[in-house]
TORGU-345211 format. One line per field, with one value per residue: x, y, z of N, C-alpha, C, O, CB in turn; residue in three letters; residue number from 1. Coordinates in steps of 0.1 Angstrom, whole numbers. Glycine has a CB too. Layout:
<rs>
n.c1: [X,...];
n.c2: [Y,...];
n.c3: [Z,...];
ca.c1: [X,...];
ca.c2: [Y,...];
ca.c3: [Z,...];
c.c1: [X,...];
c.c2: [Y,...];
c.c3: [Z,...];
o.c1: [X,...];
o.c2: [Y,...];
o.c3: [Z,...];
cb.c1: [X,...];
cb.c2: [Y,...];
cb.c3: [Z,...];
type: [ALA,...];
seq: [NUM,...];
</rs>
This chain:
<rs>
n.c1: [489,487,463,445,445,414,399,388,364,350,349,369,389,415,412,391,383,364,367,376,387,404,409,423,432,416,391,374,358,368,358,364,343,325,318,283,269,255,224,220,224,204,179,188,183,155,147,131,137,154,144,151,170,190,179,194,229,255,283,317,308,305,287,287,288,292,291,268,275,297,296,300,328,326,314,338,351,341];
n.c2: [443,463,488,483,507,516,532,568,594,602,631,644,669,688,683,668,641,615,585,546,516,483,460,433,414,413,410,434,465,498,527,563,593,617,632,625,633,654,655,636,614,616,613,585,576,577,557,525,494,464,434,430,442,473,506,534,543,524,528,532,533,548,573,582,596,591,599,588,585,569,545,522,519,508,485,472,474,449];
n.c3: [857,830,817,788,760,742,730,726,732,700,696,709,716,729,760,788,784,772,779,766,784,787,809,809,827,844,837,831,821,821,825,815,821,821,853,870,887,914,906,887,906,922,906,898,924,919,903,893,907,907,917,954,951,967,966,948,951,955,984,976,949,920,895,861,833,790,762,740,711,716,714,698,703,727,720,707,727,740];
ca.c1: [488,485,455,444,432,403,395,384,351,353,345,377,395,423,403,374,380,359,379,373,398,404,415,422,437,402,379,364,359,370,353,362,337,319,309,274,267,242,217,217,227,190,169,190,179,144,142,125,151,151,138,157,182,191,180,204,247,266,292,325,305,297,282,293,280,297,283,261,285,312,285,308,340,323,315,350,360,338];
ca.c2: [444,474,485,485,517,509,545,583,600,611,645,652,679,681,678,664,628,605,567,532,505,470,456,418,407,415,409,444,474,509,540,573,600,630,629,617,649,650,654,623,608,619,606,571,569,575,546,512,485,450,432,423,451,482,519,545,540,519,535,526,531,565,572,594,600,584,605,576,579,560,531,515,519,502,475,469,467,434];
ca.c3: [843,826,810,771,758,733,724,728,725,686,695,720,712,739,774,787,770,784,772,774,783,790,820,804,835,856,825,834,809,830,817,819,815,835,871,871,894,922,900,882,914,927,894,900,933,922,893,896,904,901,929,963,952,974,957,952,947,973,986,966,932,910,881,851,820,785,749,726,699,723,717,688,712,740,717,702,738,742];
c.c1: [483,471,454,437,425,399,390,377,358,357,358,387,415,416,393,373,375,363,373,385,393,413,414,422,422,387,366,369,362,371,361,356,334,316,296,266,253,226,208,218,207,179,173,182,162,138,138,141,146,154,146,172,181,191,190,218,254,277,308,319,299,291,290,283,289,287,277,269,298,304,295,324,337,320,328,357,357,336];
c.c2: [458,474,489,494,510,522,557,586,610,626,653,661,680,681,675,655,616,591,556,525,494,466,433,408,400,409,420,457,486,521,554,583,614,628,628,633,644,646,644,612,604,612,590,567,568,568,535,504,476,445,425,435,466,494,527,540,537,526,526,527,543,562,585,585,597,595,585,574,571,548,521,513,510,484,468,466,452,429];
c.c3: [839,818,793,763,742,722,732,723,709,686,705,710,720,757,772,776,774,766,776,776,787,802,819,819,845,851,827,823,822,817,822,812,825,842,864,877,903,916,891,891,923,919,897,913,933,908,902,898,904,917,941,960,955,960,957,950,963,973,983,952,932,898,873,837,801,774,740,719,709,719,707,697,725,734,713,714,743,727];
o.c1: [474,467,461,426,430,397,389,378,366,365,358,390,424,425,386,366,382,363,367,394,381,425,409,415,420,377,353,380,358,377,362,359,342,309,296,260,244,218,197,212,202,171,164,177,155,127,141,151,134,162,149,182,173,198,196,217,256,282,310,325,291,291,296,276,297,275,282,273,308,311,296,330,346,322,329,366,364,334];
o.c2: [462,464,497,491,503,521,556,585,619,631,665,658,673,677,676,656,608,589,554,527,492,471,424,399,390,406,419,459,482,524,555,585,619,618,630,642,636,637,644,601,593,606,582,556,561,571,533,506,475,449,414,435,473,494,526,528,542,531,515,521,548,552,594,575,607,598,574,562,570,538,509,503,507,474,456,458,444,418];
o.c3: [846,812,787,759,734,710,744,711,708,678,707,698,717,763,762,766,780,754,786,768,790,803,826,821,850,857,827,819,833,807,834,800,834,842,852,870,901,919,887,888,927,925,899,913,941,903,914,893,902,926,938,967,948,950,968,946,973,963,988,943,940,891,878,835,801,778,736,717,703,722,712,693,732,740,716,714,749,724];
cb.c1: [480,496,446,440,438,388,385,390,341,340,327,387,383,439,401,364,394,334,398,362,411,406,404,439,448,399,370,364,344,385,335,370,326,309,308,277,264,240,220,225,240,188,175,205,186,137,154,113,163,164,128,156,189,204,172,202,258,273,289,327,295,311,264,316,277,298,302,249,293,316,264,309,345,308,307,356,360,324];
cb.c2: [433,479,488,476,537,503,543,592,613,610,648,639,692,689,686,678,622,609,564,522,506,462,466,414,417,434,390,448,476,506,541,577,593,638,646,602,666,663,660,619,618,635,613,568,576,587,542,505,484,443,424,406,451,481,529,550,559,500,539,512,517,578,575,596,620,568,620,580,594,562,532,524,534,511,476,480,476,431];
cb.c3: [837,819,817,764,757,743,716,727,741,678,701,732,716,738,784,783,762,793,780,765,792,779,834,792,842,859,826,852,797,840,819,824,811,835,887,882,880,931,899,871,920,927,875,900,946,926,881,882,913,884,926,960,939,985,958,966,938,975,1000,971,925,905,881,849,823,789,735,716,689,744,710,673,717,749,710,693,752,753];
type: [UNK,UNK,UNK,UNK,UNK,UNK,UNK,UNK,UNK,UNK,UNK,UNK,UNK,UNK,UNK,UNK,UNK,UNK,UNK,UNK,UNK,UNK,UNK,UNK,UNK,UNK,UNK,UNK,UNK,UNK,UNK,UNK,UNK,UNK,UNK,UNK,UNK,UNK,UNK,UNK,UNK,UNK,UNK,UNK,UNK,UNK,UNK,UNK,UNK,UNK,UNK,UNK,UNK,UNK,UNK,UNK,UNK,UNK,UNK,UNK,UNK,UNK,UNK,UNK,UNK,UNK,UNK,UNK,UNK,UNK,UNK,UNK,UNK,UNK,UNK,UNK,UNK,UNK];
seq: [1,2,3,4,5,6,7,8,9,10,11,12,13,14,15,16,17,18,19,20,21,22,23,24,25,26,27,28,29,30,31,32,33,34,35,36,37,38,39,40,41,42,43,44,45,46,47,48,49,50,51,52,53,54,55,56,57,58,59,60,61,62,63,64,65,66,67,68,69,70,71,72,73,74,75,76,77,78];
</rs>
């Protein structure tokens, strides 16, 4: 199944558009935004976590970065 776009950061111009969709089929939202970059990669691995769960990004999963004003687009997708 194809997915359902939802929207584009307000501020895109033409590149560099970080989007939300829907993936109905999966019942999962799929972001795209900025790499995450080592650097945030490094700060994550040195937050508190919630207990019995491994620090740091399993392998298979990234981070990136999404602007605040997407916050109304992320809701409209749930």
């Amino acid at each position: 199944m194809d997915l359902e776009f939802v929207g584009i950061d307000p501020n895109t111009e033409h590149e560099g558009s970080p989007t939300v969709w829907l993936d109905k089929e999966h019942e999962e939202l799929v972001f795209q935004g900025w790499h995450g970059g080592t650097e945030l990669i490094e700060r994550i691995a040195s937050t508190s976590w919630a207990e019995g769960h491994a620090a740091g990004i399993p392998e298979g999963e990234g981070v990136f970065r999404l602007p605040i004003r997407m916050v109304p687009i992320i809701r409209k997708a749930v």
